[in-house]
N, C-alpha and C positions, 0 to 999 in steps of 0.2 A: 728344751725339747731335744734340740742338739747333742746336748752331754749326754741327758739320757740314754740319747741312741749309741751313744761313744760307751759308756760302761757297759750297755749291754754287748755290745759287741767283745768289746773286751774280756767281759765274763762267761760269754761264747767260746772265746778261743781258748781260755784255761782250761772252760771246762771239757770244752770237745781236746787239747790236748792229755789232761789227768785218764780223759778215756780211754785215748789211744795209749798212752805208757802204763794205764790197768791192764787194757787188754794184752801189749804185748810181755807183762809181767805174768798173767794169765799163760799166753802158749809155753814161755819158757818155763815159769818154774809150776806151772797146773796149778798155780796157788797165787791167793794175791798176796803181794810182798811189801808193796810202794807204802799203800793205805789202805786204810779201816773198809771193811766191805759197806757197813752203815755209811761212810763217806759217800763211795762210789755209789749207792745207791740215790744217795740224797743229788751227787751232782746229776744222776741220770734225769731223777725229778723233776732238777730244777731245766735241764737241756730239756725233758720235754715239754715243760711248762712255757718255757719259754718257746718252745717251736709250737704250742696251739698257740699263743698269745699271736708269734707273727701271721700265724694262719689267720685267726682271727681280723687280724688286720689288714691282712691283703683282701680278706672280706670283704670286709666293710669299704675298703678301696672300690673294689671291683663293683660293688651295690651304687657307691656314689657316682665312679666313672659312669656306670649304666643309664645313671640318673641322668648325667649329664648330657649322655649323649642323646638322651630321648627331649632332654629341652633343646639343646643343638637343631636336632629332627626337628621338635616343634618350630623352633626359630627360623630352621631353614624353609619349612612350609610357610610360614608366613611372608619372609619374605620374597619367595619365591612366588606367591599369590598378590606380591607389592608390586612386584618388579612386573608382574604381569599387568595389573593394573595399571601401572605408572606408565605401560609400551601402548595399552591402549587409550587412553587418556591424549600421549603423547600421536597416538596415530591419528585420535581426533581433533587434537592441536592444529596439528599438521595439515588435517583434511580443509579444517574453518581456515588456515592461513594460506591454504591456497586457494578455497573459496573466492577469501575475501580479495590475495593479491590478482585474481583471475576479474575480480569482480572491479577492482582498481585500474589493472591493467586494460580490461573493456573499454569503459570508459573516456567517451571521445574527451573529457574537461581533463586537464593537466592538474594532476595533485602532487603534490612535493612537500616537505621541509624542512626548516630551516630552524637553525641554530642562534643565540642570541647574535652572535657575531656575522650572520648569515651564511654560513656554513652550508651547504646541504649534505643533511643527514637522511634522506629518502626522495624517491621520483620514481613514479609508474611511469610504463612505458609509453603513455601518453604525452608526458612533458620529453620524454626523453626524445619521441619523431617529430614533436612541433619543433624544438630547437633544435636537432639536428647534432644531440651531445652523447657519446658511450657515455654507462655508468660510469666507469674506471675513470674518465676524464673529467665527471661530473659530483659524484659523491664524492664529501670532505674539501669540497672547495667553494666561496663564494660566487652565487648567481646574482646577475642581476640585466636583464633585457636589454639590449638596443632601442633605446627612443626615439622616432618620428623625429625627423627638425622640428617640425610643426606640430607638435606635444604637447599638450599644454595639461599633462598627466600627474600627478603626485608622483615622487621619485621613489621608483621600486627596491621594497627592501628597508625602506624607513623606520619600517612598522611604527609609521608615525597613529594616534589613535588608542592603538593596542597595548600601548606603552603605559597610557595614562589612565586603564584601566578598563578600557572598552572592549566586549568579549568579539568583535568580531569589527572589519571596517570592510568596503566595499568602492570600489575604483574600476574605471576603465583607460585603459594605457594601447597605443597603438604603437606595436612592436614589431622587430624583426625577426622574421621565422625563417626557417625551412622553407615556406610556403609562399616567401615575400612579406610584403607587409600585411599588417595582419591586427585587427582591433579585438585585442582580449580582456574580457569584465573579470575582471582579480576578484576574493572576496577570500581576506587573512582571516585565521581563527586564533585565540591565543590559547598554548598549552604552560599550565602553570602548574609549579610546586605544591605543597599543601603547605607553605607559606605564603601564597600568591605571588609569587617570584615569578617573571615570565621567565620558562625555558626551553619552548619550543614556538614557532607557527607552522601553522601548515596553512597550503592557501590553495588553491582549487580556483583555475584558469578555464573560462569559457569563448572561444572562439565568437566571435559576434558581428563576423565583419558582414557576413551579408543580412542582419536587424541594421546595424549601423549605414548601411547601404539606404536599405526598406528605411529608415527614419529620416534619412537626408532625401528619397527621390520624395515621401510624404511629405517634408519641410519644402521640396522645391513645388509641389503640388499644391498645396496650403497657398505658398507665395505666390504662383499663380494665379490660384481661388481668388486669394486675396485683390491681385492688380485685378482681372478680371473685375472683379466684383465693385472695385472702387471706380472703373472705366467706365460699367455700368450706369454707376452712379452719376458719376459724370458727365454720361449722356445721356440719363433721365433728366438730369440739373441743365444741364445743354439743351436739348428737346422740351422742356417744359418752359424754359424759359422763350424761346425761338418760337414755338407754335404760340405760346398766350399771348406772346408781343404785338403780333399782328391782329391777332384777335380783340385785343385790349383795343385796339385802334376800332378794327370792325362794329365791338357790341357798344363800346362808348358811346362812337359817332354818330350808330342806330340811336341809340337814348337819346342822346340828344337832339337831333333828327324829330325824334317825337314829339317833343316838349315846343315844336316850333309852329308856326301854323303849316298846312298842309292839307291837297283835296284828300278826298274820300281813298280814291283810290292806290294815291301816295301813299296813305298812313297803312293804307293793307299791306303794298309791297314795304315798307322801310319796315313794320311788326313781324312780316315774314323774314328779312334778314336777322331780326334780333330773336325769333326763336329758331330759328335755323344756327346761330351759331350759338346759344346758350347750350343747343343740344349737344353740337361740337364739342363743346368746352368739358360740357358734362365727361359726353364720352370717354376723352382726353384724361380727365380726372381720374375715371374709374381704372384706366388701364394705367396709367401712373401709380396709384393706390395699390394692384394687383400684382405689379411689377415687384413693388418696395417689399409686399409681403413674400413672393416667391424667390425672393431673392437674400431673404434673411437682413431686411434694411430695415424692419417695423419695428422699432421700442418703442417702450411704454415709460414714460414718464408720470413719478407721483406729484399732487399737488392737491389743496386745499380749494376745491369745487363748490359753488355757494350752488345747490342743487333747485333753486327755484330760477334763479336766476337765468341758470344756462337753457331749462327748459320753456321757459316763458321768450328766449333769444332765439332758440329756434323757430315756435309757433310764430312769434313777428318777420322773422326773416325769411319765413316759408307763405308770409300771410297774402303777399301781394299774389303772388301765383294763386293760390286759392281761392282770394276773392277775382280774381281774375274771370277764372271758370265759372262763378257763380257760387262756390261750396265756400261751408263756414270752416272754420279754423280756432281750436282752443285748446288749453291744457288744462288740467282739473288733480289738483294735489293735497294729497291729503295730511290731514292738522298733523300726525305722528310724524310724519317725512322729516329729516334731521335738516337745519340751516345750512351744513356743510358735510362732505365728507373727503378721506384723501382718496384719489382715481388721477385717471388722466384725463382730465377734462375736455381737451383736443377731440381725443378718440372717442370719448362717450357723446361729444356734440356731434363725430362724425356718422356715427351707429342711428343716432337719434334723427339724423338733417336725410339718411339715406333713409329709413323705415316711414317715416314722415311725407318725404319727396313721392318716393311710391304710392302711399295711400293718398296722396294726392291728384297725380298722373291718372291713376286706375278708376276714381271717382268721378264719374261724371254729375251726378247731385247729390243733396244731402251736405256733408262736411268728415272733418276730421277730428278725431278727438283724442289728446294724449293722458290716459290717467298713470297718474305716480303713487305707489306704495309703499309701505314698509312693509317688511314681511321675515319670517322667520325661514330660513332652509338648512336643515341639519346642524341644528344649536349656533348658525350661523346667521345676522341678520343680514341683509340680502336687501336693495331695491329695486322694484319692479316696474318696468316700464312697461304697458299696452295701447298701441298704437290702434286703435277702432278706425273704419271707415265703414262709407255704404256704397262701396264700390261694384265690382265684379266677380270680388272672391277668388277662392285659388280653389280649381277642384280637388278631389280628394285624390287622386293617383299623384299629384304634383305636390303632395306636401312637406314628401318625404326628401323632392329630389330640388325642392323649389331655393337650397338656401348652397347647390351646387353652381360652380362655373356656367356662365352661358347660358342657363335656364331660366325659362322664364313662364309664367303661366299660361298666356297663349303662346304657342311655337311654330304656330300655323303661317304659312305666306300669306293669310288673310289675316293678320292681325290687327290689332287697331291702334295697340302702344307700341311705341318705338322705347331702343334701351339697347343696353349692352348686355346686360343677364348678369353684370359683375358686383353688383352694389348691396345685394343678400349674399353674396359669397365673402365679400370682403367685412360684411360686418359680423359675420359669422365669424369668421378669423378673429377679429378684434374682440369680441367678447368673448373668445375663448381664453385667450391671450390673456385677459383682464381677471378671469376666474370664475367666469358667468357660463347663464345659458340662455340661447334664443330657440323662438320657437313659432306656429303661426297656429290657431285656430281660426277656423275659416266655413263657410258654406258657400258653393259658387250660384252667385245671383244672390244673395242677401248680404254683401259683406264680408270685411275682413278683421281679425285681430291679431296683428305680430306684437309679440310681446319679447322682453328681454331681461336678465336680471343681472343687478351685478353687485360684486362684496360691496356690504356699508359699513367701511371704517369710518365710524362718525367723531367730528371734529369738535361740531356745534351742534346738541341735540338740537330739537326745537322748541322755542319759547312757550312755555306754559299757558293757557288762556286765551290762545286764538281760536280755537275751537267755539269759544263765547261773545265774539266781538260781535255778532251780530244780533245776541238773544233779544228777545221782545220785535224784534222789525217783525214786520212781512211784506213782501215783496209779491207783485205779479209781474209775470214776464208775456210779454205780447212778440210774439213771433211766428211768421210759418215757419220756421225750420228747424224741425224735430231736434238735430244736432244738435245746435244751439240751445234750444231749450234745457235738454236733458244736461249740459255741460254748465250752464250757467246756476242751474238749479242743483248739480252737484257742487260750484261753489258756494253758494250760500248758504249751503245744507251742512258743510264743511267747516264754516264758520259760526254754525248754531243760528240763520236765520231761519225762517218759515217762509214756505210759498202757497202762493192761494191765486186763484183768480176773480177777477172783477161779480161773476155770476154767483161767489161760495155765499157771500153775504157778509163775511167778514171784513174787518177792517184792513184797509189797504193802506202803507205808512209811504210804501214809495214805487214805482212803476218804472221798469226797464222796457223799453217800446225796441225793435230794431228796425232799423230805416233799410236794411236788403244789403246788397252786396255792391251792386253797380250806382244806378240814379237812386237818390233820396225817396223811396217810396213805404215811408208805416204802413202797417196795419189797418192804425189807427192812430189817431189825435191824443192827445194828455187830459185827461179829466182836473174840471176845474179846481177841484179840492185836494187833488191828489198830487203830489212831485213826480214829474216827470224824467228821466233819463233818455235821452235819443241815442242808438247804440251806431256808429260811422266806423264806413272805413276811412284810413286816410285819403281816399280820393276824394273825399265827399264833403273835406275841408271847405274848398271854395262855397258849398249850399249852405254855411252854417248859417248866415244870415236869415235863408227861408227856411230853414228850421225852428230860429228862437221866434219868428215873427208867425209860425203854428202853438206857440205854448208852452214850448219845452225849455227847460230851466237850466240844463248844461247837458253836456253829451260822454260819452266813452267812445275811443278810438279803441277798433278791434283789429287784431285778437285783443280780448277785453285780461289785464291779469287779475292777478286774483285780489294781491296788497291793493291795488288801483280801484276795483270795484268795492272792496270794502270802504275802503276811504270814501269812495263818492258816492255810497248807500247813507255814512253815516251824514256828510256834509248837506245832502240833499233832505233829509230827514229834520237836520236843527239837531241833531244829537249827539253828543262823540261818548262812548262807552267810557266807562271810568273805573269799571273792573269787569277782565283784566286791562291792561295797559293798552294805552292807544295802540292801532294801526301800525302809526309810521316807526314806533319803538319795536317792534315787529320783524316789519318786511318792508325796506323801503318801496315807493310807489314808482311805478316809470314816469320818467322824465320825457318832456320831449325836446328836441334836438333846437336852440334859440341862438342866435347869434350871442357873444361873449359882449358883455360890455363892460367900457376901460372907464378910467376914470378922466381921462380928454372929454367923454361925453359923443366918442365915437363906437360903432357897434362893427362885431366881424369880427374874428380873428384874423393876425398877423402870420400869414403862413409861408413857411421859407419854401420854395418844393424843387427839388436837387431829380433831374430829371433827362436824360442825354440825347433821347430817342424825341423828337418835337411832336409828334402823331399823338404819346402819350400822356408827353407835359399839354398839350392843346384843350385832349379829353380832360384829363385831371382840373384843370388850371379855369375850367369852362366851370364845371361840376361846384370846386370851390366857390367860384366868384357867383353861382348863381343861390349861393350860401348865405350872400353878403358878405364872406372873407376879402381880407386883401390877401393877393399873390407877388411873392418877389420868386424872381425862376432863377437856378442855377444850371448848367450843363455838367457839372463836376465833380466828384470829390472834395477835391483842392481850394473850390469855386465855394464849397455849401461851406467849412471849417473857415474861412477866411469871413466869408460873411456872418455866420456865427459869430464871430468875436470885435465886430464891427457893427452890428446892430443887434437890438432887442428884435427874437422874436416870438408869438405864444407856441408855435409848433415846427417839428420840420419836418415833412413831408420827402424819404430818400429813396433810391432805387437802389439797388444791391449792385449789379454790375453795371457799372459805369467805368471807360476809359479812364488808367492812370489811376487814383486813389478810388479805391469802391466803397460803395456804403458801407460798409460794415467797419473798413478801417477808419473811416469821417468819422464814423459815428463813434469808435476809441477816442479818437484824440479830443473831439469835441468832450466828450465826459472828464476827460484829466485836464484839458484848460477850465474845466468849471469844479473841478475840487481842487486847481491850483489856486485860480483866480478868486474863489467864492462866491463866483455869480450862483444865481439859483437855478437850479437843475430845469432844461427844457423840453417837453417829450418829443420823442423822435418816433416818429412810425415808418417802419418798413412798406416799401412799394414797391413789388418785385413779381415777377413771370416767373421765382424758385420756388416750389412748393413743395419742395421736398424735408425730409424732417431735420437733414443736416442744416439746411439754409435756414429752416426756425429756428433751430439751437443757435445758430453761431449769432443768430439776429438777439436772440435773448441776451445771449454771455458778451453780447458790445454793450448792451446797455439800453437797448431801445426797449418801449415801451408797448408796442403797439405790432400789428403783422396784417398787413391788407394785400391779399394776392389781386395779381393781374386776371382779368380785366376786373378794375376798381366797380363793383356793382355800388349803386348811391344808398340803399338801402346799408349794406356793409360799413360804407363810409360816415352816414349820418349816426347809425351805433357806434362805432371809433369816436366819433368825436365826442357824442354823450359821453360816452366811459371818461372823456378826456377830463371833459370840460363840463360835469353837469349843471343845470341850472333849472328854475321851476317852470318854466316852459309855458308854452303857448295856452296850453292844457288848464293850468292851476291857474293864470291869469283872467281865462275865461271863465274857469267857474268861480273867481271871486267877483267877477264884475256881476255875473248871474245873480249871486248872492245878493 
């Protein structure tokens, strides 16, 4: 393209010279001379052929530069609507980074940082017034805090945690600031690569020193709570022990007082000191009881509850007071009721001994009656306890408020029961505690019925076929007292016998007669053909003679159970059921309380009794020996572990605090010299003025087998020793001689 441009130019210049030396050959000689006129014409041709051609071309230049410059235009419009874009874009960059450093800088928590090598590569001006650092002195240089001496913080900066892949870790370090010392909660973030490389943290510092303040004055508060609350205890354990001590002397020395001969007028005054301090004691109890609970001292312990058992313990141990007054006393449980369930048995005896005790107190004739259920509550099985009397009732304004503090149904200064008002508030507690609910229907002047229920985690349903143990009998029941009837007639009803009376015309296979409460007085006599049962309380022991010498055939000691009365329906009868399975495969029958006998051909138990206080070894040691036991006495800890291991004995009888070694620790060492030695294990019951729940437990966790609070009642004590030591009792021996 080059050359071309070169020959043309060159054939430019010839020819625009050939022109000019035509033309001035022209002026001079008016004629051309040089060359052919056809020459000159052709080079004019081709000159101006060639000068359209370059015109042409600066054309087509001039079309393209136009072109050009009009894409230029476009280009520069566009970018010039880039650069607009990109200024506002960038002014809203701008806006959001100050925003956010505004929103940074705010910010009471200290955010900063840091480089893998700890470097800091950022810090709002928060971190920058806590530490007291200019940027310039602070960015591109290693941070890391002044620690406490007494520090015991992860060392800042480790980024220990984060390292091994954890997105975030969390520490509190007490540092030196600007401000002094100063407790700040760290919490590192990891910033990482898009190969998981860490290459940055940032971490975000929160001031805490007045929570860490507030959590130490709480933790000194707590500790407080705490000694408070164990000092408490302490002096409930102190005070319970101290007040029952005496007492234990007082109510003993009453008992036995009694048991001796005495005028008329003696025995009123020495019965008024023994229910004058039973009342005491109660009292005592309640507000102990009320103490534990408002003081957050109440646990519940689970445990495997044989549920006839405990209930059939309470109606005997509530029985003498009620035959006392004159009123009957019984329990009535029905065939479904499970053999066992898990509860705390403790507590359910004490709900049971307090709703009991009341319809007792409140009743002045008639009796009391416990019926036990099973029962369904919200796809939950559930047992139900209702507490019947024919007492005084509870009116209706008072039903709602009857199971509060202090309250009691009469509230009048003209009342007739004495009480504390704490013994429906406390068992109210306690079943709630358990997962239950109490409750009272009532009419005032016909009667009462508290009832109560509680979860039946059942262990050991109940045995199939006792519902039939008694099919084909029938029985008549001779009694005035409604109570009794209606509860006796619910057991037998309960075990599938039949009841009829002497007037129905039907055949009568055995007859329950009751002889009353106080002096031996039937109804009536035994008929000739018919088996007789005499229904006694234990006082009534001594008359048994002029009982069998009226016709009757054997008797039942009441409260009557249930195992008990079937077994002696069937025995009295000549019959024993043969489906379903006996009685005693059942429910065992109560025992009564017989002296042990050894094989020397002596009778009594061998009892050690570890006792420091002489007032209460005197009572105790009286109460045993009128048992028939022998007593060997200790003063000591020291005294009972030495004798232990120097003689055989069947029990040991210990007090809890006693000078120098205490019962509880005797009662250790004594257990590991007998799994050292291999002697056989001897039971140890507790005998103590602590009734509190710490002093059962720890009496449990030594090994002891047994817990008889102060003042020792005989009635308490003669069940202890059954539990201990059963045997077939006075009871079974007489109705085999009957036989």
């Amino acid at each position: 393209m080059a050359a071309v441009r070169i020959i043309r130019l060159v054939f430019g210049v010839i020819a625009l010279g050939i022109a000019v030396a035509a033309l001035g050959d022209i002026m001079q000689h008016s004629r051309l001379t040089i060359i052919e006129p056809f020459t000159l014409v052709a080079l004019i041709s081709v000159g101006i052929a060639m000068v359209l051609h370059g015109f042409l071309a600066i054309r087509e230049k001039a079309d393209a530069l136009h072109k050009k410059t009009e894409e230029f235009a476009a280009a520069s419009a566009k970018l010039e609507n880039s650069l607009k874009n990109a200024s506002a874009m960038n002014a809203r960059l701008h806006e959001s980074e100050q925003r956010y450093r505004g929103l940074v800088d705010s910010q009471g928590d200290a955010i900063f940082r840091r480089a893998a090598d700890s470097r800091l590569t950022y810090a709002n001006d928060a971190f920058f017034k806590l530490f007291g650092l200019a940027p310039k002195d602070a960015i591109g240089f290693p941070f890391a805090p002044e620690l406490h001496p007494d520090s015991r913080a992860p060392v800042f900066g480790s980024f220990a945690g984060l390292e091994s892949g954890k997105g975030r870790v969390r520490y509190d370090q007490h540092v030196r600031t600007a401000y002094g010392w100063r407790w700040i909660s760290w919490e590192d973030y990891a910033i990482r690569d898009a190969f998981g490389r860490l290459v940055e943290v940032q971490s975000v510092g929160r001031d805490i020193t007045e929570r860490k303040a507030l959590e130490d004055a709480l933790t000194e508060a707590r500790d407080r709570a705490e000694a408070g609350s164990r000092a408490k205890s302490g002096f409930l354990a102190t005070m319970s022990h101290e007040i029952r001590t005496p007492m234990n002397g007082v109510l003993g020395m009453a008992r036995l007082l009694l048991e001796t001969e005495m005028k008329p007028e003696q025995r009123t005054y020495t019965e008024a000191i023994r229910q004058s301090g039973e009342a005491l004691l109660s009292l005592i109890g309640d507000i102990l009881d009320f103490s534990k609970i408002e003081s957050g001292m109440m646990t519940l312990e689970e445990e495997e509850v044989d549920v006839r058992s405990l209930v059939e313990g309470v109606v005997e141990l509530l029985g003498t007071r009620a035959h006392s007054k004159g009123i009957e006393i019984l329990s009535v449980i029905a065939a479904p009721v499970p053999r066992s369930i898990r509860t705390d048995g403790m507590r359910l005896r004490q709900v049971l001994t307090n709703l009991v005790g009341n319809a007792i107190k409140f009743t002045e004739k008639g009796g009391v009656c416990i019926d036990v259920k099973l029962i369904q509550v919200n796809e939950r099985k559930s047992l139900r306890f209702d507490v019947r009397d024919t007492g005084v009732g509870v009116p209706d304004e008072k039903r709602e408020e009857i199971f509060s503090e202090f309250v009691q149904a009469d509230s009048s200064h003209a009342r007739r029961f004495g009480g504390s008002g704490l013994g429906l508030a406390i068992s109210k507690r306690l079943i709630d505690a358990m997962g239950g609910e109490i409750g009272v229907d009532a009419a005032e002047g016909t009667g009462s019925s508290f009832w109560c229920t509680v979860p039946a985690y059942i262990i050991k349903p109940a045995l199939p076929g006792f519902e039939h143990s008694l099919a084909d009998l029938t029985i008549a029941i001779v009694t005035r007292n409604a109570v009794l009837r209606e509860g006796l007639t619910a057991q037998i009803r309960a075990a599938g016998g039949e009841i009829s009376d002497l007037e129905s015309g039907k055949t009568i296979d055995v007859m329950l007669i009751d002889a009353g409460t106080n002096e031996p007085a039937p109804p009536s006599g035994p008929h000739k053909h018919i088996p007789a049962i005499v229904l006694i309380t234990p006082q009534m022991r001594p008359k048994l003679d002029k009982l069998k010498e009226g016709g009757f055939s054997t008797y039942l000691v009441k409260p009557v159970r249930h195992a008990s009365l079937v077994e002696r329906l069937h025995d009295s009868f000549g019959t024993i059921s043969t489906e379903p399975p006996p009685v005693e495969a059942v429910y065992a029958a109560a025992a009564e309380l017989q002296p042990k006998a050894h094989p020397d051909g002596r009778t009594g138990l061998k009892i050690l009794l570890a006792e420091d206080n002489p007032i209460n070894a005197l009572l105790t040691r009286e109460l045993l020996r009128r048992r028939g036991h022998i007593v060997s006495e200790v003063v000591s800890g020291e005294e009972a572990v030495l004798a232990m291991q120097q003689n055989a004995f069947d029990l040991l009888l210990t007090d809890i605090h006693m000078p120098g070694l205490d019962g509880v620790e005797a009662t250790k060492l004594i257990r590991a010299e007998e799994r050292q030695s291999g002697r056989p294990r001897t039971p140890i019951v507790a005998l103590t003025a602590d009734v509190l729940e710490t002093g059962k437990r720890a009496c449990k966790d030594a090994g002891m087998d047994g817990f008889l609070p102060k003042p020792v009642d005989p009635d308490e004590l003669d069940a202890m020793l059954a539990s201990l030591f059963p045997s077939e009792g006075e009871e079974s021996e007489l109705r085999h001689a009957a036989a």
